[in-house]
N, C-alpha and C positions, 0 to 999 in steps of 0.2 A: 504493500500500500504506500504511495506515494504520502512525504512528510509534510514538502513547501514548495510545489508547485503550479500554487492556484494564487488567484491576487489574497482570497480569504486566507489561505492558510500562510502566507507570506506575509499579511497584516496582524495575524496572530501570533506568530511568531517575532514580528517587529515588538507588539506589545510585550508580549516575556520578556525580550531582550531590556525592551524598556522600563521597566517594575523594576528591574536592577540597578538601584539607584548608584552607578559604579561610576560615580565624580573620583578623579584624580586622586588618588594617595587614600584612596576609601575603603574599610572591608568589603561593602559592596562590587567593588573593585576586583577583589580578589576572589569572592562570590562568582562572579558572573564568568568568569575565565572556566571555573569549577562547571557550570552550569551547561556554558556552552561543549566544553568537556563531555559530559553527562550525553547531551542531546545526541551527539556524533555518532556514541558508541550501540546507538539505534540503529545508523546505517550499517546493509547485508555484508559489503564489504569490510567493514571495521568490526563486524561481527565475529567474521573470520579470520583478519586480520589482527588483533586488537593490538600485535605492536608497531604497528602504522598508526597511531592516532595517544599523544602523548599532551601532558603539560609538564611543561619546564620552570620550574622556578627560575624568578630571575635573583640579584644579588642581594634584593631588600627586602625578598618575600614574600611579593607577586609572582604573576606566574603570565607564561602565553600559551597558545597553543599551537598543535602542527598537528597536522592530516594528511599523509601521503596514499595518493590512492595510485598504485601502480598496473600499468595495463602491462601483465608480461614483459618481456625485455626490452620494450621501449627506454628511450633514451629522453628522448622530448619531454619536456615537463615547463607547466608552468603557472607560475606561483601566485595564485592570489592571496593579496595581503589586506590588511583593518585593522583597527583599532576600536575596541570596546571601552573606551574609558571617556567621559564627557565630562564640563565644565559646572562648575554649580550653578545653585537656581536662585541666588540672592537676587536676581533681576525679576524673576516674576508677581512679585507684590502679592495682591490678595489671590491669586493663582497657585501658590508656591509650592500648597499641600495638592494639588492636583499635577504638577510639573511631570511628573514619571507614573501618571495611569491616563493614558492617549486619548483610549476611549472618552472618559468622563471628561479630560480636559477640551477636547475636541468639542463635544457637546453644551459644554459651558462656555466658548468660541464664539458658537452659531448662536444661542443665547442671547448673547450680550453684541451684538453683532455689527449694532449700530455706536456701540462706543469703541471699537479695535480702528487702530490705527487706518486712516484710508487704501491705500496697497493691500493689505489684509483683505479688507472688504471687497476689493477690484477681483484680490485673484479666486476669493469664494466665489464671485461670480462665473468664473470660468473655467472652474477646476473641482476635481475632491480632492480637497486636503485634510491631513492629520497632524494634531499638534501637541508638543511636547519634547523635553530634552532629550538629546539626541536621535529623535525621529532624523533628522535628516542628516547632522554630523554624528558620528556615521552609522548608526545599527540598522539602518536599511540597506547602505552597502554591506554589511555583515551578512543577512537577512539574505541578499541575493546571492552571495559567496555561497553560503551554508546550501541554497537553493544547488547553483552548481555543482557542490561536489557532494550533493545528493545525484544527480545527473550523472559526474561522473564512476558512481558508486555502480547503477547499474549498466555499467558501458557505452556511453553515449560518447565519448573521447577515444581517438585513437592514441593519443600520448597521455604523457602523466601530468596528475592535479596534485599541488603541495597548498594546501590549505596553510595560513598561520595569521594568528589573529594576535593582536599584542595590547598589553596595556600602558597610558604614560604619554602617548604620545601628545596628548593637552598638556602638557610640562617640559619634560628631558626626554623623550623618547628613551628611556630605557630601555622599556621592551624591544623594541628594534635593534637599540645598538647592540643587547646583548641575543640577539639571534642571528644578527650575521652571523657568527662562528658555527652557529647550530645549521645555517644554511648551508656552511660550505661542507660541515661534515657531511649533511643528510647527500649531498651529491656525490660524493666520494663513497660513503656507505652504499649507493641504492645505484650505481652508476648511472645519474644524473645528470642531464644538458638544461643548464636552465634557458630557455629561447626569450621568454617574458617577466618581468615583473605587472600582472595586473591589479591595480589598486580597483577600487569602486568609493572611490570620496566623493561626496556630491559636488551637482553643477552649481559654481559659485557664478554672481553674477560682476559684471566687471565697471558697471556706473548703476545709479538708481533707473528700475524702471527696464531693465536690459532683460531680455526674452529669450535671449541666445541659449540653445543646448550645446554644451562646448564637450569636445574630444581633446582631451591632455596628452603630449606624447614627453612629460617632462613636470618639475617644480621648482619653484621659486627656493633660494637659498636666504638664510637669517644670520645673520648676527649682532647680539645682543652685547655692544658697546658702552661703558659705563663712563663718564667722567669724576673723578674725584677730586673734589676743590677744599683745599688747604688754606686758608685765609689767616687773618693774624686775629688774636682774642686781644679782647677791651671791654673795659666796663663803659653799658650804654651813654655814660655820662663821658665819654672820651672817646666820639665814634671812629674823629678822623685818625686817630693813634694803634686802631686796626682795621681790619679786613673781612666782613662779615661774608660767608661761606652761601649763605640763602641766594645773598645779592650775586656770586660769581655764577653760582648753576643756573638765576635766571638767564642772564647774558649767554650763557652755554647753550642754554633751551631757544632761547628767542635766535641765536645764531643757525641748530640744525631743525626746529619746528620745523617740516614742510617746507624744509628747503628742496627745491626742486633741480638744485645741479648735481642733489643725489640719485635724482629719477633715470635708471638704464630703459634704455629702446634696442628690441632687439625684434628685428622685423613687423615694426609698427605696435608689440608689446611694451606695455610700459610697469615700472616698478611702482610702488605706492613711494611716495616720499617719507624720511624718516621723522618717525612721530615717539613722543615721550611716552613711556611705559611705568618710569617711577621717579620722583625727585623729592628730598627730604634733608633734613641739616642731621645729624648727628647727636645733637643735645640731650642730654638724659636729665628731665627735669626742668622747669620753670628755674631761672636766675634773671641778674639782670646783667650778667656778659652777656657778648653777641654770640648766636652761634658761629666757631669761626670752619669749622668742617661741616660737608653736605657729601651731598654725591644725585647724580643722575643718570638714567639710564633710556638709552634710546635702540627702539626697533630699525632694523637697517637691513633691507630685503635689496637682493643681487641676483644678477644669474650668468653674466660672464666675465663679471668684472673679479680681476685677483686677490685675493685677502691684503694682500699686499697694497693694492690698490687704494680700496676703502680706507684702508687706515690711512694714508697720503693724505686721502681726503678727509679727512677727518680729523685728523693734525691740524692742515692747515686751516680750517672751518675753525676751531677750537683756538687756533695762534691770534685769527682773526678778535675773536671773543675773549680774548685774555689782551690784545692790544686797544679793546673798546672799555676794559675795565678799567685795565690803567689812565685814557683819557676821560672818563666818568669821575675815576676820583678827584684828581688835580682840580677839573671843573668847577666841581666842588667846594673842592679845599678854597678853592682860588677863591669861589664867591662868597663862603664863610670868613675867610680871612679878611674881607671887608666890612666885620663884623667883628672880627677880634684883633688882635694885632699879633699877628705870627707868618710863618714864611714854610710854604707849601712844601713839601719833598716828593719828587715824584721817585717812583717805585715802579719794578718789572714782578709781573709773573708770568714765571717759569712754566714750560707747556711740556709735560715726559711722558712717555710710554712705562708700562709698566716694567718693561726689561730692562729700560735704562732707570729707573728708579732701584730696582733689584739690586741693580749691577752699583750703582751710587752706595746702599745700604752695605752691601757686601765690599767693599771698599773702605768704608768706616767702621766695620763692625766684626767681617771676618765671615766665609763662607759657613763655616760652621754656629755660631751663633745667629745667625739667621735663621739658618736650617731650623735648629733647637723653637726658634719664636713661633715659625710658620708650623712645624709638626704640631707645638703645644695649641697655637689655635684652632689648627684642623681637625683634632680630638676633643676640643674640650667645647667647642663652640658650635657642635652640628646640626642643634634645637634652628640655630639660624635660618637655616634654608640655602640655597647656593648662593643666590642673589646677597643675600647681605651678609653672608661669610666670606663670599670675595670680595665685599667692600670692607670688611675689617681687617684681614691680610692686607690691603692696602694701607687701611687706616694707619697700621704698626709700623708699616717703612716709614710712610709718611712723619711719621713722628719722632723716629729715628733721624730722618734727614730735615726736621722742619726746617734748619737754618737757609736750609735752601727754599723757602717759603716765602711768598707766596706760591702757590704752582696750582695749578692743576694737571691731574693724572688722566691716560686714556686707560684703561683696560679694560677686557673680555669676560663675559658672563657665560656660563650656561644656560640653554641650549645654547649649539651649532647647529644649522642646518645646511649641508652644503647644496649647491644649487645644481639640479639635475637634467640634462635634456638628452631626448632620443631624434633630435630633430634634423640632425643625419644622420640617422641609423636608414638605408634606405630596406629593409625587412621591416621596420615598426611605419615606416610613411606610406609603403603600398599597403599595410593592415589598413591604415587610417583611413587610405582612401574608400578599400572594400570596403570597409563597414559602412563607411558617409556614402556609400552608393546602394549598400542595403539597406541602413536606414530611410534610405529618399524612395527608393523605389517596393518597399516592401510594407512599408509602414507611412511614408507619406512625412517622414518627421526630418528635418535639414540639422546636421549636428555644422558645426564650425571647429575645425581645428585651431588648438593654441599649442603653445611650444611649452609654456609655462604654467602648471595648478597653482593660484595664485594665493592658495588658504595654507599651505605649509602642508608637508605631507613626509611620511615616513619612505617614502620613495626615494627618499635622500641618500637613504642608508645601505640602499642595493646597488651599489657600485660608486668608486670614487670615480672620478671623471679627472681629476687633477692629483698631481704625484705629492707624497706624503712634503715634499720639501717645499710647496706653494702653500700647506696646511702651517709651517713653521712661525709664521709672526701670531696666527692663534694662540698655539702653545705656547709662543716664548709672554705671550700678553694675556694670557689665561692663569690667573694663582692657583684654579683649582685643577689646573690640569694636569694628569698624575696623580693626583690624591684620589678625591671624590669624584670627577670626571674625567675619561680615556675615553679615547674612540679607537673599535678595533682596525688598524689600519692594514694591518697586514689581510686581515677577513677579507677588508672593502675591497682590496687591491685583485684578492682573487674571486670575487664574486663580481661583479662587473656585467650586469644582468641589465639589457636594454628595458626599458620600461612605457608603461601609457597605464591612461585613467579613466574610465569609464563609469558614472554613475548614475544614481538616483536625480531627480529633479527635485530639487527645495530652497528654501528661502529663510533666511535671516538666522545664519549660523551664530551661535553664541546671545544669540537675544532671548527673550520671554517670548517672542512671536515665533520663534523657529517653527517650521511646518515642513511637510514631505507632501508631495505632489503622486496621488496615489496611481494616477491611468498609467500616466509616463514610465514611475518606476516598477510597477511590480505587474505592469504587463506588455507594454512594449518594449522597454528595458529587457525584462526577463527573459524577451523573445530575444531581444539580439545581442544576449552576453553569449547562450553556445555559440552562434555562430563566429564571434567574435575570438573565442577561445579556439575554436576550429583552425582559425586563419593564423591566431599565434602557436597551433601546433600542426601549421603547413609542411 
């Protein structure tokens, strides 16, 4: 008896998925890995199989899964990939206890129908939609995977399907990074050809109001840059005698907000500009010094531009906004001091990467008491988070070396996401085209090719595209890298798995409005994922 290949029993199973309330770093989380586990071991194949179909713990005690269903001594294989883990629901307001049961939220939607945001209302008009956390990012592309290698369970593929589904990937991708390794075994163990990477993340849209069903042959890359500004401390009664740390990071922020000479174009694609993620002073507690340390952090999406590169750019963005702080203050001073009788001093701040701040500390201080500093932080301080663990590693050079203070610091945060394209691969561009010719002539529906998924995707992770020594200003400007974050490179280097994206239809990823578009995906979709997998195991 067929499990999930009807839109109902594909909606039904969206639902389960969804009842697991598996936000980021959640037992539900680790629940739903279990669950989906659970369900697999239904299928005839895995029946008989059972050591084809496993979870793997990963290093923090979650887990992913894999499902290899092998046709005989085939070689071809190709891997669908997802992620089970979603964003929390503090955005849904009086909705919030309804956020993860679809059904009832759905129907409390239609309800209230004439108070949902106008778009809402537009596409009820022309659609059936379902709503609720991750309906759309992503347990519908789950939903449809699971559909698949049901299909593939009773012989509908002529090559092999490597099911693996991961958690984390709303955060560090953990689960990804640590199954590259398990990818390259499983193909070594089962003598495996990986031909594909297929993800099924939904169709994001690309302006307000964009209708486009987009074909991914690729994803966008991230990195998550922090500035740390070092200022001088003063009691508020003596401002111009320091340097308050609030006031550099605005100057930082107003310099890279939606600056748009960060925006890459790569055949009429374009990057979102880099936009603020976090900015805060350091202060522990009400005083009446100023706060003279801050830090800020900005999202900064690429896709062929070199790590090397961005950081260029981002220096000198940053030298710009540290030679605007300097004339800000003097201004200042200059026009106080026609108020008081004193004689302005002007001052430089110092603009360092984090390698040359290292390498400054380790100079004053000795390679090995450094070490001793940054070990004792990396243990004792892990309640932090990555994010503002790597700004307290900084924080400790910095205050080792304040005399060279003023400055500001540039350094690297976790995630990485390196930026991925199959958009010369010419086997993955004539897939793209067949399918855009079977979608149009089978189904009547125009998908549009992009080079780039432009929501961040785990697709990053199945192959490096660039040699470990373009990855090196990362690491050398990453504090946590080597500790608490590694990336397997050696795995990346030997899995190198062309890729493309194909999903579900829905709207307003990460919002209280998220919806999944049900005709689209769980019956025309549904139709033309075999045949889509057919052509990636031509």
């Amino acid at each position: 008896m067929e499990k999930w290949q009807t839109k109902e029993t594909l909606m039904y199973l969206l639902s389960r998925l969804v009842e697991h309330q598996s936000i980021t770093g959640s037992y539900p989380e680790v629940a739903l890995a279990e669950y989906i586990h659970l369900q697999l071991q239904d299928l005839d194949y895995f029946k008989d199989n059972p050591q084809m179909l496993a979870l793997h713990p990963t290093s923090d005690g979650r887990s992913f899964v894999t499902g290899l269903i092998k046709n005989g001594t085939a070689k071809k294989t190709v891997i669908l990939i997802s992620h089970f883990d979603v964003v929390d629901v503090e955005d849904y307001g009086q909705f919030k206890n309804l956020a993860f049961s679809p059904y009832d939220l759905t129907e409390e939607v239609y309800k209230n129908l004439d108070k949902m945001p106008l778009e809402v209302q537009n596409d009820l008009e022309t659609g059936e939609w379902v709503f609720g956390r991750g309906v759309m990012d992503m347990k519908a592309g789950i939903a449809l995977q699971m559909s698949m290698l049901e299909k593939a369970s009773s012989g509908e593929f002529e090559g092999n399907i490597l099911f693996l589904t991961v958690p984390d990937e709303e955060a560090n991708s953990l689960g990804m990074i640590e199954a590259v390794p398990v990818l390259v075994e499983m193909a070594k163990q089962h003598n495996l050809t990986y031909t594909a990477c297929l993800n099924s993340e939904p169709v994001f849209t690309n302006y307000p109001g964009d209708q486009n069903l987009y074909l991914y042959s690729g994803s966008i890359g991230k990195l998550l840059p922090g500035f740390f500004c070092y200022g001088q401390e003063t009691h508020v009664g003596e401002p111009f005698s320091g340097l308050n740390a609030n006031y550099m990071a605005a100057e930082v922020t107003k310099e890279l907000e939606l600056n748009a000479d960060f925006c890459e174009v790569v055949d009429g694609e374009v990057t979102p500009p880099p936009t603020n993620l976090m900015q805060k002073d350091l202060k522990e507690g009400y005083s009446v010094q100023i706060p003279h340390v801050g830090v800020t952090l900005f999202n900064v999406l690429g896709m062929e531009s070199s790590i090397q590169q961005i950081t260029d750019k981002l220096m000198k963005a940053v030298k710009t906004a540290a030679r605007r702080i300097e004339h800000h203050y003097l201004e200042k001073a200059t026009a106080f001091s026609m108020l008081q009788s004193y004689v302005p001093e002007p001052f430089k701040v110092n603009v360092l990467t984090y390698e040359q701040l290292h390498q400054r500390a380790v100079t004053l201080f000795g390679e090995a008491e450094i070490k001793r500093r940054q070990d004792y932080i990396s243990a004792n301080f892990k309640d932090l988070g990555d994010r503002d663990l790597s700004t307290r590693m900084v924080f400790d050079l910095a205050a080792l070396c304040k005399d060279d203070g003023p400055m500001i610091i540039l350094f690297y945060n976790p995630p990485f996401y390196p930026a991925v394209s199959s958009r010369h691969d010419p086997f993955i561009q004539e897939t793209i085209q067949r399918v855009m010719n079977y979608s149009d002539e089978k189904h009547n529906v125009k998908l549009k090719p992009q080079h780039y998924f432009p929501g961040l995707s785990d697709l990053s992770f199945v192959g490096l595209e660039r040699t470990k020594e373009t990855i090196q200003p990362l690491m050398s400007n990453m504090p946590l890298y080597g500790q608490s974050y590694t990336l397997p490179l050696e795995a990346l280097e030997q899995l190198k798995v062309p890729v493309m994206n194909l999903g579900p239809m829905g709207r307003d990823a990460h919002k209280w409005t998220e919806r999944l578009e049900l005709t689209y995906s769980f019956e025309t979709l549904h139709e033309m994922l075999p045949y889509t997998i057919k052509q990636l195991l031509r």
